[in-house]
C-alpha positions as CSV (number, residue, x, y, z in Angstrom):
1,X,-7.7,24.9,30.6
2,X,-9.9,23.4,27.3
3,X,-9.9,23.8,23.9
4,X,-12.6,23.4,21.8
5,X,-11.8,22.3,18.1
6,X,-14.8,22.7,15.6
7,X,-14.3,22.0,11.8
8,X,-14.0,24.9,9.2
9,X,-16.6,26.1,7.0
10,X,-14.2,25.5,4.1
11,X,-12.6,21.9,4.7
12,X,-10.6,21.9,1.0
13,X,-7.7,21.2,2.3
14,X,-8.5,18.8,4.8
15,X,-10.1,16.9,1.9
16,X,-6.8,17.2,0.1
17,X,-4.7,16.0,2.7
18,X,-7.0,13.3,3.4
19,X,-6.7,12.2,0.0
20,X,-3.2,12.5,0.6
21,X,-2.7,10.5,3.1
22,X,-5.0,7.5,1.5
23,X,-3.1,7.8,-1.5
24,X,0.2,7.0,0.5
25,X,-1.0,4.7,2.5
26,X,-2.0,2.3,-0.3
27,X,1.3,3.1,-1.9
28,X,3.0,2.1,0.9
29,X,0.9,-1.4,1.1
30,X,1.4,-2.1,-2.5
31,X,5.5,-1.7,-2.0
32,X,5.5,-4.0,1.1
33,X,3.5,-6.7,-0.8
34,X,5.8,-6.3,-3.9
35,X,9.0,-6.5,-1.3
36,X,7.4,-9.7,0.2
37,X,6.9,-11.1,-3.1
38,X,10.5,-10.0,-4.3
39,X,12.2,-11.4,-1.0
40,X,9.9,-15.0,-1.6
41,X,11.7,-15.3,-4.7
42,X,14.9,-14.8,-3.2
43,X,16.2,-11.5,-3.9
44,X,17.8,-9.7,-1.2
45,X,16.5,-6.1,-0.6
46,X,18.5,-3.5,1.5
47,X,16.6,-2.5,4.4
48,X,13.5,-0.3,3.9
49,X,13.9,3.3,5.8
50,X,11.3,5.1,7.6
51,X,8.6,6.5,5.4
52,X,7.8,10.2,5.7
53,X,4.0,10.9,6.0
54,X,4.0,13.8,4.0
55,X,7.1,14.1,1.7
56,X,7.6,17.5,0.2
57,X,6.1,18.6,3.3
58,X,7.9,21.7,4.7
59,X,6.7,22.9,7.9
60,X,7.5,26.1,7.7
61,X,5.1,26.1,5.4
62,X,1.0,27.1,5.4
63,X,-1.1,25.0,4.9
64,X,-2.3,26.5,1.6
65,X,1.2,26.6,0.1
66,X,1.5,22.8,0.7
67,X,-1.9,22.2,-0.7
68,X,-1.1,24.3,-3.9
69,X,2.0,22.2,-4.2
70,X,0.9,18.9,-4.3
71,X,-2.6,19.7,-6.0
């Protein structure tokens, strides 16, 4: 069996999650420099959880109704 993936004529919500995604990332870079800077001076942070990829993200959800909520 193969499967073929080809992109969408209409890539809106790719874009969006894309930017999504980027915007989380950096996010999550700018937090772990600020607890590195935090634990330098000596303050003692609990221990970080897990981060979600997509918070708010439901996935019983389409992908249009996640777009529409985050947009």
């Amino acid at each position: 069996m193969t499967y073929h993936f080809f992109p969408s004529a209409d890539q809106s919500v790719a874009k969006v999650l894309q930017e999504q995604i980027e915007k989380h990332q950096a996010e999550e870079k700018e937090l772990i420099k600020r607890r590195k800077e935090l634990e330098a001076a000596g303050v003692k942070l609990p221990a970080s959880e897990k981060s979600v990829i997509a918070p708010g993200f439901n996935p019983k959800e389409t992908p249009e109704m996640f777009v529409s909520k985050i947009a």
